[in-house]
N, C-alpha and C positions, 0 to 999 in steps of 0.2 A: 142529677143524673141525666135527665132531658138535657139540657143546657151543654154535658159534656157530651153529650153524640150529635149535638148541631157543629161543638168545636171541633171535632171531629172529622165530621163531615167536610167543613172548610177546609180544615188542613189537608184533607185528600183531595179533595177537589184545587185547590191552591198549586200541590203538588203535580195532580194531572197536570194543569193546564201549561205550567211551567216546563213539563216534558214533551208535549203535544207541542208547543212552539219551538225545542229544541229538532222536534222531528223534522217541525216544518224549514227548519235554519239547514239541516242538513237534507232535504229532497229535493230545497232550490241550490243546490250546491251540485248533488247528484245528477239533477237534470238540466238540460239547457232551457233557458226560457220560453221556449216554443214548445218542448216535451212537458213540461212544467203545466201549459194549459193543457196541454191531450191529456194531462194525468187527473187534472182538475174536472172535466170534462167525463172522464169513462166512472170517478167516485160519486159525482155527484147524481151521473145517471144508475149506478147502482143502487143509492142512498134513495133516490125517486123512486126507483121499482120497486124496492124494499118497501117503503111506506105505502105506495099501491096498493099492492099485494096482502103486508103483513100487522100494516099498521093499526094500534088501536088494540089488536088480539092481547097482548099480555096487560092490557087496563081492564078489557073484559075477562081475565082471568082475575084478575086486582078485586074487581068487584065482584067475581062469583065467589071469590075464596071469602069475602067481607060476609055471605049470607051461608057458608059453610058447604057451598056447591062445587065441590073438585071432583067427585068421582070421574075418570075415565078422560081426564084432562089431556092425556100423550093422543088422543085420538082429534080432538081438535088441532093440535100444533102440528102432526103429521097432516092433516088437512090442510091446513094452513101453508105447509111449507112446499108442498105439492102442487100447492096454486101458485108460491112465490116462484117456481120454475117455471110452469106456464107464462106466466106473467112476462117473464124475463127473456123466455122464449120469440113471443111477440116482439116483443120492444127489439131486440137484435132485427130480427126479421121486417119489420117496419122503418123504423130510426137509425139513423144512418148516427148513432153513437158511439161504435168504436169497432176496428176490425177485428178484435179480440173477442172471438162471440164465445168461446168454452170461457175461459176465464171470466168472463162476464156473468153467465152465467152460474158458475162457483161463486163466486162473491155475492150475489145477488142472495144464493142459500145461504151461505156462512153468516152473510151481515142481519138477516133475518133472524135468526139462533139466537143472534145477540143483541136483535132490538127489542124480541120477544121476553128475554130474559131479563132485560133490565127494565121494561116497565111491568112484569110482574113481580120482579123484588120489591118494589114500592110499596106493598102490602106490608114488609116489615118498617115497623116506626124507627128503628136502629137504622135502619136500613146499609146492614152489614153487605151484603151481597153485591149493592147498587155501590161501596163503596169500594169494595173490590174489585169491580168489572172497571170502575172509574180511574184508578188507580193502573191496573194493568195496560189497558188500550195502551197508553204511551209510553209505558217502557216497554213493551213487546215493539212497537215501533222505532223508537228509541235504537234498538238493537239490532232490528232487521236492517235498516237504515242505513244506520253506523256504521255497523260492523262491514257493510257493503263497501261503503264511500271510504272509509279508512285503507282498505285494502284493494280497491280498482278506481277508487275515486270517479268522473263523468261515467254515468251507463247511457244507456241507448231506455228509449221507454218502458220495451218490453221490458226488458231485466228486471225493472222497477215494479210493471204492473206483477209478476211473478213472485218479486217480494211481496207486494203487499195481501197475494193472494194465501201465501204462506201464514203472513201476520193471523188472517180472518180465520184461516184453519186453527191454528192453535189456542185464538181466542174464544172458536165454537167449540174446542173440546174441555175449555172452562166451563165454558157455559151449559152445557148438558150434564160435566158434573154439580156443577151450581143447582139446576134443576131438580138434580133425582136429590140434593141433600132438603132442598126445600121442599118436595115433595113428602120424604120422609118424614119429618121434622112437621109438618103441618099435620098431616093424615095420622101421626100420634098422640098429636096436641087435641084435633078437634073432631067430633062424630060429625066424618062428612057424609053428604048425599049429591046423586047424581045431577049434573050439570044441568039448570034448563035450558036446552036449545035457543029458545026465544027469546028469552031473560038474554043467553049469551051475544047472541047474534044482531039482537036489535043495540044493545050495547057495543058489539066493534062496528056496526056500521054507521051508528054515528059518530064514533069516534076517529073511522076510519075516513068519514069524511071529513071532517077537519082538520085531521093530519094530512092527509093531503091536499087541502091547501093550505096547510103551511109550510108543506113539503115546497109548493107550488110558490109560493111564496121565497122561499129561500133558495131556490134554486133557478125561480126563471132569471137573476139576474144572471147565472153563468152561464144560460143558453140564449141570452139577449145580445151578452157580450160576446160571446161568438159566432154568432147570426150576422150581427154587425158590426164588430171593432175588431173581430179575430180572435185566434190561439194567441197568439202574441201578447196582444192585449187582455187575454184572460191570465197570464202567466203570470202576468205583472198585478193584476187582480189581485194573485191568493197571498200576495205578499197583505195584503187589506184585507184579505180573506183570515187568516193568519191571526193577528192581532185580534179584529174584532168576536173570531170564533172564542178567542182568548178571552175575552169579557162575555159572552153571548153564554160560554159555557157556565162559567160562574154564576151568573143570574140565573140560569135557568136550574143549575143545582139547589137554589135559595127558593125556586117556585117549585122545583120537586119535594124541598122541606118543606112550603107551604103545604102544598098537596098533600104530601103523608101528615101532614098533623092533622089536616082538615076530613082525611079518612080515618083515624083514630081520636074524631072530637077536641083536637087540640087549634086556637088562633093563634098562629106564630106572626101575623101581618107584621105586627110594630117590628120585632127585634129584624122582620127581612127587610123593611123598607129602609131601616137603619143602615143595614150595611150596608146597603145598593145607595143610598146617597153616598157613606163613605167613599167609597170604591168610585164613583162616578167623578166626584171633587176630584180626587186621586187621579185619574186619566186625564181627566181635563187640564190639569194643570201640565204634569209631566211630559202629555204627547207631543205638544208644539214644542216643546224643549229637545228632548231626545230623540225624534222619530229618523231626520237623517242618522247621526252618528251609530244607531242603531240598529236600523236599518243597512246601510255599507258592512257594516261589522260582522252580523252575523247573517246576513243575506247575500252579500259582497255587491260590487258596485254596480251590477247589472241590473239591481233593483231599485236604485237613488232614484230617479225619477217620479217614484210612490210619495217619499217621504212629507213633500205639504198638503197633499191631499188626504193621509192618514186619517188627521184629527174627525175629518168630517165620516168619515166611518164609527170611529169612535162612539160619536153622538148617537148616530142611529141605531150602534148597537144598545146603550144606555135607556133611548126611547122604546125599542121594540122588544127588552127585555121587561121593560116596568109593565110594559101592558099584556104580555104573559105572564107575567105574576098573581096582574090581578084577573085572572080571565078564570085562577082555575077553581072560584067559588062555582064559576059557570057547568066546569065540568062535571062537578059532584051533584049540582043542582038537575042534571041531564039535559042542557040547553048547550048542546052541540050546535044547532040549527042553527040557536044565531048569534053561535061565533062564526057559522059556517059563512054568514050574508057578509059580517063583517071580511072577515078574508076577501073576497070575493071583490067586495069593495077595497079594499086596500090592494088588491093585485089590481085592476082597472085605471086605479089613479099611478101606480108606478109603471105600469106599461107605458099609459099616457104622458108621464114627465118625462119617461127615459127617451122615448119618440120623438118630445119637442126638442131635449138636452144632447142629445147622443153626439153632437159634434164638440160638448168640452169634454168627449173623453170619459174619464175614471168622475171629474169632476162633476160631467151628465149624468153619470151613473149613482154617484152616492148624494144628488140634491132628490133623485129620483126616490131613491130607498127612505130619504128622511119624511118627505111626504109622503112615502105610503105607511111608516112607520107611528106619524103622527095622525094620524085617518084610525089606526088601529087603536091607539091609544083615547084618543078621544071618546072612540065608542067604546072602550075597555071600560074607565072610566062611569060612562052614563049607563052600560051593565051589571058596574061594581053596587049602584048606588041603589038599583031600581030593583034588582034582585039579591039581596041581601041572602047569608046565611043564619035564618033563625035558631035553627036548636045546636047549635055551637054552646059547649060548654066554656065561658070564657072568664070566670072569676076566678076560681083557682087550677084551671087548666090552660090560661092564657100564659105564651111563652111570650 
């Protein structure tokens, strides 16, 4: 039964990621490559503000619900979401991130909703909820997209950014019912009691600090690249943005099944590190092969230029996913801290390569991410070893 919700799980996750690259096939179609990075550009700086602001909250909901502490839970998240406006507010008013400050602002709440909600599904070992929110993203994209391009074919950005602000709306009004069934469904399962403040707060703040920087982490390359190489050359970017997100997601589905097992005493390590070799052979092999033809095909020719530079994205993603795999004994352990040093240090050293690099280009940019990727891994690693999880049930609860 374990066994068939991990297969599961893959095949939804399989299936996102396969439409989520279909999205991407059709917005580099929709937009010209210059609109391509403004679009690249206004997501990611939502996705930043969002993890600011909101990040970490639905793990400290994970773990209050783990000690039977939900009472009055809507009043943290309406906190919470209160501050992701604030939050979002500045950053327009600051950061010269996009002249779309209301929609910016919508997104910034909608995307909240929905990151709130999916790392508090985590709680369930099915983790039904997480497979559903996974599964939807890209065919609600998929359709807004589409249905767009099929019928006016090139938009103008705004049109785009208006789409996608619609996608977030509809995927926040899953998510609030996602919410109140989970709420339901827990508060008749289990005799809860009121939240502890402390307990909750010192748990999203450390967790809130890691998350962002690993927000920081994944996103200063698209504000490095358009600092210094341009929109243009960011547009060309998400076509590598694209692919690797495509593997990046998968792994890190495989470390949220680590995660949920290792919150319900289950070591699932062996059967995840299996796959993630799998899968890695698999890229490795296939990308030098098919990356142009593949790229032309469903990108169209505006983006050939990517195509031998691909592979080495690839890799990085391969590397930076192994070592979120293994970090997340760290987070159960509550040594946010020093994952926190670690980040910190792997942002330092990719600033510094991308600095020395930045005139080969896309090629500067992904020698740059594989060195801060293996900086991360190595101390993932020598954290994996030194802080161990002891009271893991692992004889006949090892997956």
């Amino acid at each position: 039964m374990k066994n068939n919700h991990f297969i599961k799980l893959i095949a939804v996750t399989v299936s996102s990621m396969g439409l989520t690259l279909v999205s991407s096939f059709i917005l580099a179609r929709l937009l010209s490559v210059q609109d391509r990075g403004l679009h690249q550009l206004f997501v990611t700086s939502v996705s930043y503000v969002v993890t600011l602001a909101t990040g970490g909250v639905g793990f400290a909901f994970a773990l209050s619900m783990r000690h039977r502490q939900y009472q009055h839970w809507q009043r943290y998240f309406i906190l919470f979401l209160a501050f992701a406006i604030i939050v979002a507010g500045i950053a327009v008013f600051l950061f010269d991130v996009t002249n779309y400050y209301a929609l910016f602002i919508i997104n910034v709440l909608l995307t909240a909703i929905l990151t709130i909600t999916l790392e508090k599904s985590k709680i369930d070992p099915k983790m039904i909820v997480y497979r559903r929110l996974t599964l939807q993203q890209p065919i609600l994209l998929v359709l807004v997209y589409g249905v767009t391009y099929a019928l006016w074919q090139e938009q103008p950005l705004k049109i785009a950014l208006y789409l996608l602000t619609l996608y977030s709306a509809i995927q926040a009004i899953f998510c609030l019912i996602y919410l109140y069934q989970m709420d339901k469904d827990f508060s008749q399962r289990n005799k809860i009691e009121k939240i502890n403040p402390k307990f909750f707060f010192t748990t999203w703040f450390k967790q809130n600090l890691l998350q962002i920087f690993g927000a920081t982490t994944t996103s200063l390359d698209k504000f490095l690249v358009v600092s210094f190489l341009g929109n243009y050359t960011l547009g060309l970017y998400t076509v590598c943005i694209a692919f690797d997100s495509l593997l990046t997601k998968f792994i890190n589905m495989l470390a949220d099944y680590y995660y949920s097992g290792l919150l319900n005493k289950l070591n699932r390590i062996k059967s995840v590190l299996a796959v993630i070799g799998l899968i890695s052979i698999s890229a490795l092999i296939l990308v030098p092969l098919l990356a142009k033809p593949v790229i032309v095909f469903f990108f169209s020719s505006k983006y050939a230029e990517v195509a031998p530079v691909l592979i080495w994205f690839i890799v990085n993603a391969i590397i930076a996913g192994l070592s979120w795999v293994l970090s997340q004994n760290m987070l159960l352990l509550g040594k946010q801290v020093l994952l926190f040093v670690r980040q910190l240090i792997a942002i330092v050293v990719f600033v510094v390569l991308f600095y020395l690099l930045r005139d080969l280009q896309l090629y500067g940019l992904a020698y740059a991410l594989i060195g801060a990727s293996l900086t991360r891994l190595l101390i993932s690693l020598i954290y994996y070893f030194k802080y161990p999880i002891t009271d893991i049930l692992v004889s006949n609860t090892t997956e």
